[in-house]
VODO-426285 format. One record per residue (C-alpha): x, y, z negated. Coordinates in nm, 4 decimals. Layout:
<pts>
+----------+----------+----------+
!       c1 !       c2 !       c3 !
+----------+----------+----------+
!        X !        Y !        Z !
...
+----------+----------+----------+
</pts>
This chain:
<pts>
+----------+----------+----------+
!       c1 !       c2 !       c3 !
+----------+----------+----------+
!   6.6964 !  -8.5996 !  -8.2898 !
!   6.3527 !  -8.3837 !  -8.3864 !
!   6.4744 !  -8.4124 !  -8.7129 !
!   6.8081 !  -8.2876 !  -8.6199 !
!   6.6485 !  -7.9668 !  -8.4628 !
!   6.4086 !  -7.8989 !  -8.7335 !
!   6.7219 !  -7.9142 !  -9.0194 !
!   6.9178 !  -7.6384 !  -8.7260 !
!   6.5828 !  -7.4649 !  -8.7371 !
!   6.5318 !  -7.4007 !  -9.0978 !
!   6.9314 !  -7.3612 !  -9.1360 !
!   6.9688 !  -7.0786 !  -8.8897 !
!   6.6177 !  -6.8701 !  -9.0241 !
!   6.7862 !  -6.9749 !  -9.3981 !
!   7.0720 !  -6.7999 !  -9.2838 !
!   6.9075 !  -6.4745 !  -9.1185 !
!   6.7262 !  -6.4647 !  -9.4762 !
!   7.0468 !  -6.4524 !  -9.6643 !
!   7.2060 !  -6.1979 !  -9.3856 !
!   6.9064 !  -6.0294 !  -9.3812 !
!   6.8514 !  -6.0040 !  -9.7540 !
!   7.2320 !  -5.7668 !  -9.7810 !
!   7.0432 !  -5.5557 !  -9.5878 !
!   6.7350 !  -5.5204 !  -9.6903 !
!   6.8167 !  -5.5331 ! -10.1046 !
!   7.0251 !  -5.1912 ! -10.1127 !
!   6.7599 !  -5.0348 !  -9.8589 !
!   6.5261 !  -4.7554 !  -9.9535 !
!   6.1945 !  -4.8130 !  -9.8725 !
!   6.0637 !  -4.4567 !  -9.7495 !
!   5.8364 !  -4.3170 ! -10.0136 !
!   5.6290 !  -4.0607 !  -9.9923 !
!   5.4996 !  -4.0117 ! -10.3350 !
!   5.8651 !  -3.9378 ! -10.4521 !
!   5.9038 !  -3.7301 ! -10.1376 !
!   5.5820 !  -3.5259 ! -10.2822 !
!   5.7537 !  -3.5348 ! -10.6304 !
!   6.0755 !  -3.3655 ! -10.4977 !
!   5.8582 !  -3.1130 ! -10.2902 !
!   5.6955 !  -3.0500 ! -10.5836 !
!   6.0236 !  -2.8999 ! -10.7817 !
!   6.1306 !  -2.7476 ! -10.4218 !
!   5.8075 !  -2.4871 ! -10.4293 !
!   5.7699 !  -2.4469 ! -10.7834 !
!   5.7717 !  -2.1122 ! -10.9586 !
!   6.1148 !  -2.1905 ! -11.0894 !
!   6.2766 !  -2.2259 ! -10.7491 !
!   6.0986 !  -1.8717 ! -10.6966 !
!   6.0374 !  -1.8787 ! -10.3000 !
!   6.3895 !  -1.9349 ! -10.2629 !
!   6.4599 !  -1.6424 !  -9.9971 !
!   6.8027 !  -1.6299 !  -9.8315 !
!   7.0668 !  -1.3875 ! -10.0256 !
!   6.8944 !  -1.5403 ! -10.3517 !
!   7.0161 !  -1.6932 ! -10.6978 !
!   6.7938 !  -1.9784 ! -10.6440 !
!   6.8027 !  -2.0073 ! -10.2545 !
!   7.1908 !  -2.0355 ! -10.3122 !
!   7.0944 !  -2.3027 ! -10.5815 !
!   6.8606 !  -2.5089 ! -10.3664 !
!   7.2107 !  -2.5450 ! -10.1271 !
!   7.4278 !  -2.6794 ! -10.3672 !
!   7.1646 !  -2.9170 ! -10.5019 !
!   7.1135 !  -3.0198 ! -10.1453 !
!   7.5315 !  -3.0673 ! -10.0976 !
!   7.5513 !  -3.2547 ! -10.4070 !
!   7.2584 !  -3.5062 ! -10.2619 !
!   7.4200 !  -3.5895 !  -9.9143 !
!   7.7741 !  -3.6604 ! -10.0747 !
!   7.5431 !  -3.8762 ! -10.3224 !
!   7.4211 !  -4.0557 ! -10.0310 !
!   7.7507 !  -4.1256 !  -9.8996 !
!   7.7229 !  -3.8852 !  -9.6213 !
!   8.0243 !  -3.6908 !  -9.4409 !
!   8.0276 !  -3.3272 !  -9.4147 !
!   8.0305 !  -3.2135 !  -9.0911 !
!   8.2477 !  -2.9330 !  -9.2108 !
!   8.5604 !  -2.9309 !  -9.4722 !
!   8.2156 !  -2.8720 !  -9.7049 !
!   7.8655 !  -2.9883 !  -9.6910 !
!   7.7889 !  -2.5995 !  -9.7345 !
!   7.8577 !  -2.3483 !  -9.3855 !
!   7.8427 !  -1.9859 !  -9.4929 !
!   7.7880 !  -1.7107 !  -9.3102 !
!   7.7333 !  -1.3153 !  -9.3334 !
!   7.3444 !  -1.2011 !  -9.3243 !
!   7.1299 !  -0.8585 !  -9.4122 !
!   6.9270 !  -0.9150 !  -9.6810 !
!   6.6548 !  -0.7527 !  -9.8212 !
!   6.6749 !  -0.7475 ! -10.2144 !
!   6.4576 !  -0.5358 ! -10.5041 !
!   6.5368 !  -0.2059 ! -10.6260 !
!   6.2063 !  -0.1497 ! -10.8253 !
!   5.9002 !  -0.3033 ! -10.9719 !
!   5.6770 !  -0.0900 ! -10.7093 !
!   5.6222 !   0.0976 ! -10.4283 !
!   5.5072 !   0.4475 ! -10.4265 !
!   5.2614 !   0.6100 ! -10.1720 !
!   5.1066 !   0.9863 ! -10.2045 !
!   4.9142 !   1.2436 !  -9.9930 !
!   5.1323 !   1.5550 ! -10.0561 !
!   5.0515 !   1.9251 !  -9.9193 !
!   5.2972 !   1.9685 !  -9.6346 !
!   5.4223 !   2.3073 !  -9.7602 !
!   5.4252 !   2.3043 ! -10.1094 !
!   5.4748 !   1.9036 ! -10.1688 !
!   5.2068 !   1.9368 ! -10.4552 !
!   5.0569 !   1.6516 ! -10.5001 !
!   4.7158 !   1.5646 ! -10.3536 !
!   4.6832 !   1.1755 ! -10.4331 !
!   4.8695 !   0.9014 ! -10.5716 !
!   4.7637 !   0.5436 ! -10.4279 !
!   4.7699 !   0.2509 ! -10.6240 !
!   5.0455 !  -0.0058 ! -10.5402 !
!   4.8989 !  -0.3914 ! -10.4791 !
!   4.5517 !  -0.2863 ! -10.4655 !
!   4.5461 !   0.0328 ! -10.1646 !
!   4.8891 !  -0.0217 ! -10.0198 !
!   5.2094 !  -0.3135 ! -10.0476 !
!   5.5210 !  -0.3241 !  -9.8343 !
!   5.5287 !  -0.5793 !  -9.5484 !
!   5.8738 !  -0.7507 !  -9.5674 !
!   5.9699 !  -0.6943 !  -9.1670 !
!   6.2187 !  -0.4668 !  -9.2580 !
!   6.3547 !  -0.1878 !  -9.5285 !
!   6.6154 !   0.0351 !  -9.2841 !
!   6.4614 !   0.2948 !  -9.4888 !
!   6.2799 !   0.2926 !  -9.7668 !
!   6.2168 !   0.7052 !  -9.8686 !
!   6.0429 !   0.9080 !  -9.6489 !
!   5.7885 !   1.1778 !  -9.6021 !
!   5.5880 !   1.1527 !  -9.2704 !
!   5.3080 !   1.4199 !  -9.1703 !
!   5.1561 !   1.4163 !  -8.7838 !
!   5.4233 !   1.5945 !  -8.6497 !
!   5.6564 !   1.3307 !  -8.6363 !
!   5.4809 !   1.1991 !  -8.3488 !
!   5.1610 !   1.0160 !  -8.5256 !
!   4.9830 !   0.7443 !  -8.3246 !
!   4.6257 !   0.6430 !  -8.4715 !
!   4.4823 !   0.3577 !  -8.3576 !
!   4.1537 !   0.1436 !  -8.4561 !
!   4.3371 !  -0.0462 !  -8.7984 !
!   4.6899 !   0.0876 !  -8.7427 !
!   4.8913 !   0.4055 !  -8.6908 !
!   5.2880 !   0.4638 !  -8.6236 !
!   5.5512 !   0.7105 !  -8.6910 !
!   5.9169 !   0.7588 !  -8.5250 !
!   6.1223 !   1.0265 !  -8.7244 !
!   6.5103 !   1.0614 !  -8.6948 !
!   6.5320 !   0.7276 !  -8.4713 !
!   6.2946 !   0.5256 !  -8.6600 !
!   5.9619 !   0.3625 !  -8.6466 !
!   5.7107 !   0.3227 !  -8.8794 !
!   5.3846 !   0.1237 !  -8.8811 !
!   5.1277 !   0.0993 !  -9.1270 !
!   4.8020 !  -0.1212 !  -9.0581 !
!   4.5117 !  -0.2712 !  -9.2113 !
!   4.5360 !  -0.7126 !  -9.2595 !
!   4.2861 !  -0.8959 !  -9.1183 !
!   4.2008 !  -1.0518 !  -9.4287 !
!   4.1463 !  -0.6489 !  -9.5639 !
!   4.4033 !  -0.7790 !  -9.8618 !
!   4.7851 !  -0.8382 !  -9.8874 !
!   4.8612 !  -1.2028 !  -9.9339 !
!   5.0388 !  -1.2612 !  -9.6204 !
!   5.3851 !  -1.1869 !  -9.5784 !
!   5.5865 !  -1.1454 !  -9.2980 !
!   5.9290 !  -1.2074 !  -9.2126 !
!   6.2080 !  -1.0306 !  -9.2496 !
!   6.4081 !  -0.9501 !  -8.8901 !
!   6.6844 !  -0.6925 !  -8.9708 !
!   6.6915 !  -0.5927 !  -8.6178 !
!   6.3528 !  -0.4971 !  -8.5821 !
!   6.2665 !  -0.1938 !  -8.3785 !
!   6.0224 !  -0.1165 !  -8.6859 !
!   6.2231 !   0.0294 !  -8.9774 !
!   5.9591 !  -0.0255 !  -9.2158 !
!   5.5854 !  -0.1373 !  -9.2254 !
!   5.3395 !  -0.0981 !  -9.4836 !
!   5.0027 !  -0.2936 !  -9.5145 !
!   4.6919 !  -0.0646 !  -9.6222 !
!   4.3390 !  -0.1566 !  -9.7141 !
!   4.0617 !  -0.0051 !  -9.5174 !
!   4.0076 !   0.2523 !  -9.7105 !
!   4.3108 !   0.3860 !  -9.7953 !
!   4.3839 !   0.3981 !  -9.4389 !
!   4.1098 !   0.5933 !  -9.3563 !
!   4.1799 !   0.8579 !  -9.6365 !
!   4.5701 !   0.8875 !  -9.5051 !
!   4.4298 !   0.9570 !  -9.1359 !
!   4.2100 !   1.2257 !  -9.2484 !
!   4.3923 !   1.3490 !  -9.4276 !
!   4.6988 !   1.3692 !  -9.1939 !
!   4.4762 !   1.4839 !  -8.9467 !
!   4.3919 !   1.7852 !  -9.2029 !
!   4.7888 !   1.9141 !  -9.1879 !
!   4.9182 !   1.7124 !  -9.5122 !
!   5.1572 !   1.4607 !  -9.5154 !
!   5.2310 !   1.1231 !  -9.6779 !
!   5.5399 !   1.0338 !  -9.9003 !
!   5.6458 !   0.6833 !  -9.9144 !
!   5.9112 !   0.4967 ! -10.1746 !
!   5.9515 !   0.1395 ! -10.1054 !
!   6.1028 !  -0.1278 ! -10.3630 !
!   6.3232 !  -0.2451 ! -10.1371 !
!   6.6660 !  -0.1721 !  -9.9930 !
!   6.8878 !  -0.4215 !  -9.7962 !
!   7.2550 !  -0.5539 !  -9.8217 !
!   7.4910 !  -0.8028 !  -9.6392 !
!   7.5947 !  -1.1306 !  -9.8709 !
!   7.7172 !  -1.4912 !  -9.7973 !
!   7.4246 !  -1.7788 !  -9.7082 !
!   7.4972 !  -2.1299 !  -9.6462 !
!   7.3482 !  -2.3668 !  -9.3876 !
!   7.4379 !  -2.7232 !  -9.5100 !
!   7.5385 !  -3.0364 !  -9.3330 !
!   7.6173 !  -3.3770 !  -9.3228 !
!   7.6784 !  -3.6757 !  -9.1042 !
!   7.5622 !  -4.0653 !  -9.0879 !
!   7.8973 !  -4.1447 !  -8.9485 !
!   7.8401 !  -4.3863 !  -8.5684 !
!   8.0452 !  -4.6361 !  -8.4324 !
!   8.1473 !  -4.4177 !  -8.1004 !
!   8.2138 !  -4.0491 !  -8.1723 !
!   8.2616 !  -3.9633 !  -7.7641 !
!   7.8195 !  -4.0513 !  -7.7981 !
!   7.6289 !  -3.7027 !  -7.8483 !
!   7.4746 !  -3.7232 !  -8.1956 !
!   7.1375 !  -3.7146 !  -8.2977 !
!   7.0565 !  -3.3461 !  -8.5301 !
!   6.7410 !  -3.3979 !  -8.7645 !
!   6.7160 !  -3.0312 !  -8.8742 !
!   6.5401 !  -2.8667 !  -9.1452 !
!   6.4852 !  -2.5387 !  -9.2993 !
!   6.5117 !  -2.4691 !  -9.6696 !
!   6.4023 !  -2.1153 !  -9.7156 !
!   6.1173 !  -1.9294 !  -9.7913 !
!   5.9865 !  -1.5632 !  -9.8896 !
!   6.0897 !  -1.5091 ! -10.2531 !
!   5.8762 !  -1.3666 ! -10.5233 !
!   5.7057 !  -1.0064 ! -10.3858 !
!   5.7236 !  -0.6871 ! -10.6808 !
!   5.3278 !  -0.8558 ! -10.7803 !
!   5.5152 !  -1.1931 ! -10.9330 !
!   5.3694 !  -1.3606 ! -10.6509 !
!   5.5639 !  -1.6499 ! -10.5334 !
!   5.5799 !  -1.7583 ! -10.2432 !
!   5.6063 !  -2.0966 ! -10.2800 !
!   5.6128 !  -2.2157 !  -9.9148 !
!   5.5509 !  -2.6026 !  -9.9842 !
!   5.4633 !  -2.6565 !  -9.6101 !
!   5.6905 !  -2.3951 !  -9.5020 !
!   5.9102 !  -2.5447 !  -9.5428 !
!   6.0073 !  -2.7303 !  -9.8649 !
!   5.8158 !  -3.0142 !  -9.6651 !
!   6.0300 !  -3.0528 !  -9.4073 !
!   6.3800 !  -2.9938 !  -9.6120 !
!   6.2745 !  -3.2476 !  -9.8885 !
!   6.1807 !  -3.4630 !  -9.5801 !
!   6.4835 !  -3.4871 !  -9.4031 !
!   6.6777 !  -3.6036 !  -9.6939 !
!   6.4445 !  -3.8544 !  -9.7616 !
!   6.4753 !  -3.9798 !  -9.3831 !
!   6.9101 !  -3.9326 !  -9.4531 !
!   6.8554 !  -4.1368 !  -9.8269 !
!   6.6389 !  -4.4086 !  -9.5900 !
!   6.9101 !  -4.3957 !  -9.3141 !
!   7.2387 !  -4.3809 !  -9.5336 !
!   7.1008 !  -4.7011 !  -9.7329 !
!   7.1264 !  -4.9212 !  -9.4087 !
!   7.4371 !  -5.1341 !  -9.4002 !
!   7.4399 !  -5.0927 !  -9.0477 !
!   7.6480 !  -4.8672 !  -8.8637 !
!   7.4333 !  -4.6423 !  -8.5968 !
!   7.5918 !  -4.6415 !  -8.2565 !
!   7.6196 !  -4.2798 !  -8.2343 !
!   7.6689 !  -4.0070 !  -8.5837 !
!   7.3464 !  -3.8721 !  -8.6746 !
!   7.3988 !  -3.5655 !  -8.8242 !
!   7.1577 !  -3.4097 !  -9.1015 !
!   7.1206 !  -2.9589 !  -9.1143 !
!   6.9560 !  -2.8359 !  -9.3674 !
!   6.9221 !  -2.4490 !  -9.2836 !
!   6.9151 !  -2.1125 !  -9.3886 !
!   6.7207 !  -1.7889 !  -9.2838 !
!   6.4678 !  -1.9110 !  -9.0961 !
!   6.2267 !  -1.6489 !  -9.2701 !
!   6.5007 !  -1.3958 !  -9.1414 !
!   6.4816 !  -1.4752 !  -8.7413 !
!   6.5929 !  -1.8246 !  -8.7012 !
!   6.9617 !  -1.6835 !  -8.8404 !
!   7.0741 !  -2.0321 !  -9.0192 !
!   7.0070 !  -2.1988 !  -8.6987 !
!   7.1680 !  -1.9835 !  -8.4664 !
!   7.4715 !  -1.9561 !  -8.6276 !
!   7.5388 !  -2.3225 !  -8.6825 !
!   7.4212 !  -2.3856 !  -8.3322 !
!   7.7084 !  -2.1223 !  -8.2460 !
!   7.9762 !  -2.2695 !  -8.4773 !
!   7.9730 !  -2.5994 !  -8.3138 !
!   7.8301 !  -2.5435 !  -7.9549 !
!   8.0399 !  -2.7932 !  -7.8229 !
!   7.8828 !  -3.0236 !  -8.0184 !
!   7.5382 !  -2.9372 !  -7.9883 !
!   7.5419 !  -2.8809 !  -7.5925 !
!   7.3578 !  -3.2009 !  -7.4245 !
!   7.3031 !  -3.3206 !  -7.8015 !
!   6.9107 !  -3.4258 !  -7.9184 !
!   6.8126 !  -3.1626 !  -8.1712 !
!   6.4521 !  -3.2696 !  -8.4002 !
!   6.3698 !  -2.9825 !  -8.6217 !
!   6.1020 !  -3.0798 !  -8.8622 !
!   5.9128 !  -2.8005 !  -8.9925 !
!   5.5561 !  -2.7622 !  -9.1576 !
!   5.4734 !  -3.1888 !  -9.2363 !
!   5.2220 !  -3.3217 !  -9.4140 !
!   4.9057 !  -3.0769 !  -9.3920 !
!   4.6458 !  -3.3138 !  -9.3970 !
!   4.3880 !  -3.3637 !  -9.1088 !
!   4.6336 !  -3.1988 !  -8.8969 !
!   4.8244 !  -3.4130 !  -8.5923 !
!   5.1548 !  -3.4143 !  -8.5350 !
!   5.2972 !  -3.1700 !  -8.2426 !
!   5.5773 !  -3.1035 !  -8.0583 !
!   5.7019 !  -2.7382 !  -7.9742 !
!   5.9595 !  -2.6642 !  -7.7540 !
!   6.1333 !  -2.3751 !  -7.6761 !
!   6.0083 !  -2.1251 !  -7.3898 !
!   6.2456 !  -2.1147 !  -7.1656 !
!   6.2702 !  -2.5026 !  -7.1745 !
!   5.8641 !  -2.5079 !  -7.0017 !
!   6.0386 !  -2.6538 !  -6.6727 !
!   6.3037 !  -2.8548 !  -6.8137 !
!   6.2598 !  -3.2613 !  -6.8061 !
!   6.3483 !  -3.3966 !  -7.1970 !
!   6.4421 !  -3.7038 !  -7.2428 !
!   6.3806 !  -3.6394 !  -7.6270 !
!   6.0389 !  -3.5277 !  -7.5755 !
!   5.9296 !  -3.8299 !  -7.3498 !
!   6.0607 !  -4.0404 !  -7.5912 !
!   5.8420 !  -3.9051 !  -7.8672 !
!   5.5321 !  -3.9022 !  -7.6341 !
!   5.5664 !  -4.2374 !  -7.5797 !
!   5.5388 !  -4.3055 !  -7.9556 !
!   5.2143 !  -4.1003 !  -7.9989 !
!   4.9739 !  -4.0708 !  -7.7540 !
!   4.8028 !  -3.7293 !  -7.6601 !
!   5.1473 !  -3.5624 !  -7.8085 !
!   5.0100 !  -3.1502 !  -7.8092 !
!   5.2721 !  -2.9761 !  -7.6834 !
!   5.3582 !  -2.5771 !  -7.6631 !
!   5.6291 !  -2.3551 !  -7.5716 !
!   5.7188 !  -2.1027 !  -7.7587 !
!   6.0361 !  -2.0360 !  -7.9828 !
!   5.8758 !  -2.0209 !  -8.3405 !
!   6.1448 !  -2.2062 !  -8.5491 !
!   6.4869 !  -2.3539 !  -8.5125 !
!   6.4865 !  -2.5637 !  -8.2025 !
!   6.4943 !  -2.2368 !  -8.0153 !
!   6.8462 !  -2.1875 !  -8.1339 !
!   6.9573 !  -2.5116 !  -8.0434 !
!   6.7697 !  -2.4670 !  -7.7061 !
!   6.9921 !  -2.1877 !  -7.6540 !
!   7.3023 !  -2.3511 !  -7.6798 !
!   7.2043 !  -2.6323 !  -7.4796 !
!   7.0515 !  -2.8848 !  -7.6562 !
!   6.7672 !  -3.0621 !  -7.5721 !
!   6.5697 !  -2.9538 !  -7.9104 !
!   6.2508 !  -2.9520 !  -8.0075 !
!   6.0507 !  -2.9159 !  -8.3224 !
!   5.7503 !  -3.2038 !  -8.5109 !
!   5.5145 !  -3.0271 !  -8.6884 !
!   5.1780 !  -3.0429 !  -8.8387 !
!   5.1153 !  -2.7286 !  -8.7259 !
!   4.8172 !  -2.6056 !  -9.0287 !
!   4.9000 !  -2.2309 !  -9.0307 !
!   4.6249 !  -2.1471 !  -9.2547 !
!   4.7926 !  -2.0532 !  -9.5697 !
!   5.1640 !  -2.0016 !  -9.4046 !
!   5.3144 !  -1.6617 !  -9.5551 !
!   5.0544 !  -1.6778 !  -9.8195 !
!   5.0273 !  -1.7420 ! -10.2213 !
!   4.8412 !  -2.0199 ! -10.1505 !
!   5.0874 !  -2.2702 !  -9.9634 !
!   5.0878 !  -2.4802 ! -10.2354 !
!   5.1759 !  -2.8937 ! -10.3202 !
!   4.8280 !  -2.9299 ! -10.3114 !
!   4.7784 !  -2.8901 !  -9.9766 !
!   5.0386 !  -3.2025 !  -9.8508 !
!   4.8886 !  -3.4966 !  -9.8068 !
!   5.1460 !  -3.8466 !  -9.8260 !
!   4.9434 !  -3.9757 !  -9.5704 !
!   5.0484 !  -3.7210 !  -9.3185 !
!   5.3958 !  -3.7676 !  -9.4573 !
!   5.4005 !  -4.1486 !  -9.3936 !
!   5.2789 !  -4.0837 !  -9.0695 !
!   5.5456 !  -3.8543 !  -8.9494 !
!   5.8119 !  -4.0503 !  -9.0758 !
!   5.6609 !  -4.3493 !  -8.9246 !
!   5.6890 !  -4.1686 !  -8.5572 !
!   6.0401 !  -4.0196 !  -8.6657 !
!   6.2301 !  -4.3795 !  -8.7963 !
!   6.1129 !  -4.4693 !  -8.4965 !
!   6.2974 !  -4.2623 !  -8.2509 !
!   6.6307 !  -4.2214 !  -8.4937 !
!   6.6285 !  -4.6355 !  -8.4859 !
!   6.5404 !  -4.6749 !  -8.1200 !
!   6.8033 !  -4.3737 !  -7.9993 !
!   7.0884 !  -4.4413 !  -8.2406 !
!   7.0915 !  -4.8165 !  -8.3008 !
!   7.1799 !  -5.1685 !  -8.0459 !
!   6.8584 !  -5.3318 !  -8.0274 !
!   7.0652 !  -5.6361 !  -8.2169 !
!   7.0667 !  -5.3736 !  -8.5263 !
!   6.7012 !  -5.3199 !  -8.4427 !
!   6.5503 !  -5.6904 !  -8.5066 !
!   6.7813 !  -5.6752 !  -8.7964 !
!   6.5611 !  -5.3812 !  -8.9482 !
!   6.2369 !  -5.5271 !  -8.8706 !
!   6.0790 !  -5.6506 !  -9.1885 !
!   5.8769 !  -5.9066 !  -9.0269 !
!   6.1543 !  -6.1041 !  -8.8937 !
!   6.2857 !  -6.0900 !  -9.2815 !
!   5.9470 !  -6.1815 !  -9.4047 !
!   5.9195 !  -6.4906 !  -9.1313 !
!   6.2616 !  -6.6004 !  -9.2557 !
!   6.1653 !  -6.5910 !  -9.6050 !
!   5.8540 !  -6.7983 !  -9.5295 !
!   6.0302 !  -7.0629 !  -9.3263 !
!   6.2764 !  -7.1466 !  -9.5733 !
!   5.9796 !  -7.2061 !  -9.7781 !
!   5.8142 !  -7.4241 !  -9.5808 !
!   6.1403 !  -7.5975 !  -9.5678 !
!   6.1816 !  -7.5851 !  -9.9251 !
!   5.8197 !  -7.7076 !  -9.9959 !
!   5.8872 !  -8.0090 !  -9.7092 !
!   6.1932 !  -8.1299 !  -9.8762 !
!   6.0281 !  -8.1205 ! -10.2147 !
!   5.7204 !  -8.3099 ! -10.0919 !
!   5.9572 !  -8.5817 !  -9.8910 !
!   6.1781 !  -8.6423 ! -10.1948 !
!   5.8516 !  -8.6924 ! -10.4361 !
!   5.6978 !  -8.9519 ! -10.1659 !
!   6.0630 !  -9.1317 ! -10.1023 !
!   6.0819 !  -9.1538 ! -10.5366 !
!   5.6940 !  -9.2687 ! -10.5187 !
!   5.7693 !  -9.5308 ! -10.2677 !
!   6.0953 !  -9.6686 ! -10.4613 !
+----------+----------+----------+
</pts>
């Protein structure tokens, strides 16, 4: 009878071995040193910054549509790619110009020198010539000083930093129509001088224009469609190449989080197990640009997205950073089911409120959304958020927390011992034991004959 038992024993784990093993063969292991690799091409200098209403931000789309039909996902849409309309800013010289004229004659008094006294901020280009003297209502203050002529706004102001690496983004409905970073000096010549009766002249390289951006999604496809879906949500833009040939390469921000999430769909999409609910993979636009990509998406299918879990994964893998959760503002008072289920994953979860990137969007059209980040923002909107600076030990770690939640939320807990490699691994092991007891049985029954 024990004997009995022992041959249903190792039959039944020889079995989960062989059921396992259909599963586990085709599966893709997540790996972050490939991850790095593709994050790597994502932020190079080719890619150029890859700023919405681009050649290569429009490029980085259909490379990303051609890798979720490769993985066998749906689109969400008749097409992986979602356009929409969008202001963009876009070059219309190699540099700006900025001079102290005389107010009545316009002679020229001083010509600045572009990159090293004065550089365009990107915030916004509604104009871009203009002369400005302290009659059109100047404002000094300690590092900054402000203009409004005809309707508009203008701000110039010395960086923190005293230099021009960081770049803001761009927010076409601004109330500022243009602002212009200064160094100290140059800042306090222009107020004397303004202050003297002259005025300043200012050509910037930029203009703007409306063109056709694409968000781009696709679907894990679940076994009951009336269950709200999970949306893992990245953003794939940047802030483009400035008129210095700096590029912007924005590995953190956010070619980290893009090249991320299709890792997670490539790990996902390899399972040959059906989720119980769709989990549905946005990669978006315009972030840079005032969380545009998101908000329109969010709009296209609020029906979809109201009482639907929204994770938006932006900024992963700075190193010696933790992993935090924001949520959106106006969400402060609201219980989250998705947010208690990531704090019970990580302990001492930091939390804040504040609508900073895409889950504010989904917030908005009532999802309960909220973003993982490792939240370094040291060299954000810089030069210098570079490859680098990611560490595959923060990127293990996130996804670690994240395959987590998208296997305990979207698969049966049947589904979920299936996935577990250690119940593979004791299977294995068993049926060699088994293997190994046979063998030594049949030499001692040969022995004894």
């Amino acid at each position: 009878m024990i004997k009995k038992l022992y041959r249903l024993f190792f039959f039944l784990s020889a079995l989960v071995f062989i059921l396992l093993s259909f599963i586990y063969i085709p599966f893709h292991d997540f790996d972050s040193l490939e991850l790095k690799e593709n994050i790597s091409y994502l932020a190079s200098d080719k890619i150029g910054g890859r700023i919405c209403g681009s050649e290569e931000n429009d490029l980085v789309a259909e490379e990303i549509a051609k890798k979720l039909s490769e993985l066998g996902l749906s689109p969400l849409s008749p097409n992986y790619k979602e356009g929409f309309q969008i202001t963009v800013p876009y070059k219309t010289n190699d540099k700006g110009v900025l001079k102290i004229r005389d107010f009545s004659s316009k002679d020229e008094i001083k010509t600045f020198s572009y990159g090293v006294d004065f550089k365009e901020d990107l915030l916004n280009f509604k104009e871009n010539s203009i002369s400005l003297s302290k009659e059109d209502d100047l404002k000094v203050f300690e590092n900054a000083l402000t203009f409004k002529k005809n309707g508009n706004l203008f701000f110039f102001y010395v960086p923190k930093e005293n230099n021009f690496d960081f770049r803001s983004s761009f927010i076409n409905d601004s109330k500022i129509s243009f602002s212009v970073a200064l160094n100290k000096n140059t800042f306090t010549e222009i107020v004397s001088s303004l202050n003297s009766g002259n005025e300043i002249f200012v050509e910037l390289p930029y203009s703007t224009k409306v063109t056709e951006a694409f968000n781009v999604a696709g679907k894990i496809e679940g076994k009951d469609s009336s269950l709200k879906p999970l949306i893992l949500t990245a953003h794939f833009d940047h802030l483009g190449t400035d008129c210095l040939n700096n590029v912007y390469c924005g590995a953190l921000d956010n070619a980290s989080g893009s090249c991320f999430l299709l890792e997670v769909a490539k790990v996902f999409s390899s399972l040959k197990v059906k989720p119980e609910r769709d989990i549905i993979f946005v990669f978006l636009n315009a972030e840079e640009f005032g969380l545009i990509g998101s908000e329109e998406f969010a709009k296209k299918h609020s029906s979809l997205v109201s009482g639907s879990q929204v994770i938006n994964i932006d900024m992963i893998g700075a190193p010696n950073t933790e992993l935090s959760a924001v949520r959106s503002e106006k969400d402060k008072s609201t219980a989250s089911e998705n947010l208690e289920d990531i704090k019970n994953l990580k302990e001492n979860l930091e939390i804040s409120y504040e609508d900073s990137s895409d889950h504010a969007s989904f917030s908005k059209y009532g999802a309960d959304s909220l973003t993982l980040t490792h939240n370094d923002t040291s060299k954000i909107h810089t030069p210098d958020d570079k490859l680098e600076f990611i560490s595959t030990k923060a990127l293990d770690k996130g996804f670690n927390l994240l395959s987590k939640k998208v296997s305990n939320y979207c698969y049966s807990p049947f589904s979920r011992i299936l996935f577990n490699s250690r119940v593979y691994i004791l299977s294995f092991l068993i049926c060699l034991v088994y293997i190994f007891y046979k063998s030594v049985s049949s030499i001692k029954h040969k022995k004894k004959n």
